[in-house]
N, C-alpha and C positions, 0 to 999 in steps of 0.2 A: 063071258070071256074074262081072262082074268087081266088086273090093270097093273103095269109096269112103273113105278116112279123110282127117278133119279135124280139126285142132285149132287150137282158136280159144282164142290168145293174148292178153293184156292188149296186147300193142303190135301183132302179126301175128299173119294167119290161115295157116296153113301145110295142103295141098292134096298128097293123095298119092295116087296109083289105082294099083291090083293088080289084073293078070291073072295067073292059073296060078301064083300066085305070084312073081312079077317085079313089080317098081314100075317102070310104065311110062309116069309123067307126075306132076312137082312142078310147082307155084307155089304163089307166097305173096304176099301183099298186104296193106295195112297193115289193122287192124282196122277203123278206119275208113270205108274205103271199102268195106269189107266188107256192113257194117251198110248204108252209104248207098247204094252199088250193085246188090246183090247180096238185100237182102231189102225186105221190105214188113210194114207193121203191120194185121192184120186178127184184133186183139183180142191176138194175141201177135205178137212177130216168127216171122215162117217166110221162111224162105231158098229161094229158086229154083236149084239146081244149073245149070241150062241157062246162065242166066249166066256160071258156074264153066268153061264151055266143054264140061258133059256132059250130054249128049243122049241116054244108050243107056239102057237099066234098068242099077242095079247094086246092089248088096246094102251100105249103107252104116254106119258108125259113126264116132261124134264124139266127140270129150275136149275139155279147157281150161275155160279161166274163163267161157265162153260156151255151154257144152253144156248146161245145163238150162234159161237166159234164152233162147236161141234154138230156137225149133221148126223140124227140120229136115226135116220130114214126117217119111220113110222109117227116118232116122236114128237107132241106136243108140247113147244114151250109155253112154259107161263111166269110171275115176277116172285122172286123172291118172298114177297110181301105175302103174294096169295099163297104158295105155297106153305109157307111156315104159318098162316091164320086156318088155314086147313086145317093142316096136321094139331093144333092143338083143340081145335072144335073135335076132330076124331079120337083124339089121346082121352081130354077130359069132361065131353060133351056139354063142356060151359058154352056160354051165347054173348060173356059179358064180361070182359076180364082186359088187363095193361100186359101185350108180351112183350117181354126181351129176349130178344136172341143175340147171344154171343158169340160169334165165328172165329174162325183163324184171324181173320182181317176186316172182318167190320162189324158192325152192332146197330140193331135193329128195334126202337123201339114203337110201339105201336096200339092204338085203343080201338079195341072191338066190343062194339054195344048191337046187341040183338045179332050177331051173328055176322055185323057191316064193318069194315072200317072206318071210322071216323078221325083219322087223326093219325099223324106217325110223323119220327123224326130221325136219321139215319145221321151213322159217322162212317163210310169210307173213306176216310183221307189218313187220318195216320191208323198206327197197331197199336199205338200206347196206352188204347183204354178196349186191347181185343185179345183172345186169345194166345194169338204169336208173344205179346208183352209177356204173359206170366213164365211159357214156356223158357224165354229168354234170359228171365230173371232166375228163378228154376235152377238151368243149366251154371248161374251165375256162382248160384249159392251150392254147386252139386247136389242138389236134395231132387227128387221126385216132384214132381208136380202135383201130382196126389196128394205127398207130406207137406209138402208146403200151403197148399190152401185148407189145412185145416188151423192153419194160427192166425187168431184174430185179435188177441189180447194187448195190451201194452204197446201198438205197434211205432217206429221208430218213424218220422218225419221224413220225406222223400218227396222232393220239389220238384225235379226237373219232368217236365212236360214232355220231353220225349222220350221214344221209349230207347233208343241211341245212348243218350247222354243218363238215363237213368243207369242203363248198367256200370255207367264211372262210378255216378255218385253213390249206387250199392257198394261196390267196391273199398270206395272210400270208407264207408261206414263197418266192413269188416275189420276194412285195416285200422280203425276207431276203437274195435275189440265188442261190438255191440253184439248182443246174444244170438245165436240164432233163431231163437221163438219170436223175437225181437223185429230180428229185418224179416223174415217170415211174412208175419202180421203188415209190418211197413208195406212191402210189396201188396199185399192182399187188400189193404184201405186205400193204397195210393189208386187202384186199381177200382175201387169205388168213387174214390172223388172226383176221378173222369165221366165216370155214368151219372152222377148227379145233376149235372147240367142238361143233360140229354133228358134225362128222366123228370125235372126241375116240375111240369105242368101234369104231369101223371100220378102225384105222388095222392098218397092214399086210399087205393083202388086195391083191386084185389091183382094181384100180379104172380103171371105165368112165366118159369123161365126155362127157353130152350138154347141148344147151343153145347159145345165143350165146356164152358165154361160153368155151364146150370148144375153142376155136380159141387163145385165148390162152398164147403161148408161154412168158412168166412164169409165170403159174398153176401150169401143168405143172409146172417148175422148182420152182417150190416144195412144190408136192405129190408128187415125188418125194423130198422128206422122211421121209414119212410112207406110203407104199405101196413096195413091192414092184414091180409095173408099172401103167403109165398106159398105157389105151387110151383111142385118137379113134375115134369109130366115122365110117363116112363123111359121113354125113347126121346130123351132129347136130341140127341146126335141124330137120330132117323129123322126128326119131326119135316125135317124138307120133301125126305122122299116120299114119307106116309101123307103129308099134306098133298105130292103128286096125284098118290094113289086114288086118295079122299075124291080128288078133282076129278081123275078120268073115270071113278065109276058114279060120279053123280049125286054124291054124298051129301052136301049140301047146296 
C-alpha cells in the first residue's frame, strides 16, 4: 500500500506519497486554501484527500501545527521532531548528524546519534530568528528573498531582537544611505546570531539543514563557522512530509 504523508505548516501544507519506498508525488499549497478547499466542518475539520488528487487507499500520517486541529480520518499523527529526523535519515541515509530546521515560525534544532534522538532545543515564541523574519525584511528592502539571502559580506549591524522593531531599524539604516549588499548581508547575519544560542552545545558536528530557509546561501556561510560540514538535503521544504512517509511504511 502506498504511504501518504503530510505536513501541515503555519504558512504551507507540504504533500508527499511513497510507493515501495520511493516519493513518487510532491505538492504543496498555501495553508489556507488548504483549510478552505480541501476540508469541511462537521463538528471538527476533516479533510477529504480526493481533493489532494488521491483516490486509491493508502496508509497515512501527518505532522505540523495542524495535525491534531485537523481530523484527517485515516491519518496518523506524529511530532514534528520525529517527522523531520525521518525525513532526513530517508533524504541522506546518515545515522549521525545536528538538524536544523527552519520554518515559517519556529526552529528546530536537534542531535541524532545512531539513528536516536538524543538531545534537542526548540524556539516557538517569537519569528525573529524564523523564516517569516527574512520574508519580512525582504519585502522591507523590495528585493526577492532569494536575492537577498545570497549577501553575506561586509554586513551592516542590526540590534533589535524583534523581528517588529527590526523593520524600523532596517528602515532607518536605508534612510542612513547604507548599500544594499550592505543591509542584505545585515539581515542575513542578524538572522544567524539568533540561531547561535540555540545551536550554542551542537557546534562542531556534522549538521543537516531542512526548512525554507536551508536554501539560503549566507546562512551556510556563516554556519560554516561553526560545523565541520553543512549538508542540504534535496527536499528540504518536503523533509516533514517524506519524514511522514518514512514513518508509515516502516522505514526505520
Amino acid at each position: 500500500m502506498k504511504v501518504l504523508g503530510i505536513d501541515l505548516g503555519s504558512r504551507e501544507v507540504k504533500i508527499a506519497l511513497m510507493d515501495k519506498g520511493r516519493i513518487v508525488q510532491k505538492k504543496k499549497i498555501s495553508t489556507m486554501s488548504f483549510y478552505k478547499s480541501c476540508c469541511t466542518y462537521k463538528g471538527k475539520l476533516e479533510a477529504d484527500i480526493s481533493r489532494l488528487g488521491i483516490y486509491e487507499p493508502v496508509k497515512a500520517v501527518s505532522t505540523g501545527y495542524g495535525r491534531n486541529n485537523t481530523d484527517i480520518g485515516m491519518f496518523k499523527p506524529i511530532t514534528e521532531i520525529k517527522a523531520h529526523v525521518y525525513g532526513v535519515l530517508y533524504q541522506t541515509g546518515l545515522k549521525d548528524f545536528i538538524l536544523l530546521d527552519i520554518g515559517g515560525q519556529d526552529v528546530k534544532a536537534v542531535r541524532v546519534e545512531k539513528g536516536l534522538v538524543t538531545d534537542l532545543e526548540l524556539n516557538d515564541k517569537c519569528a525573529a530568528s524564523c523564516g517569516r523574519y527574512l520574508e519580512n525584511m525582504a519585502a522591507v528592502l523590495e528585493i526577492s528573498l532569494e536575492e537577498m539571502t545570497k549577501y553575506c559580506e561586509n554586513p551592516i549591524e542590526l540590534n533589535s531582537t524583534c523581528s517588529v522593531f527590526s523593520e524600523s531599524e532596517l528602515i532607518g539604516k536605508i534612510a542612513e544611505g547604507i548599500s544594499s549588499d550592505r543591509l542584505c548581508a545585515g539581515v542575513n547575519y542578524s538572522l544567524y546570531a539568533r540561531l547561535r544560542p540555540l545551536l550554542a552545545k551542537f557546534k562542531g558536528k556534522r549538521l543537516v539543514m531542512t526548512g525554507g530557509v536551508a536554501s539560503s546561501p549566507a546562512l551556510t556561510q556563516y554556519l560554516k563557522n561553526d560545523f565541520d560540514e553543512i549538508i542540504h538535503v534535496e527536499e528540504p521544504q518536503f523533509n516533514g512530509a517524506i519524514g511522514c512517509c518514512s514513518y508509515g511504511a516502516g522505514l526505520f
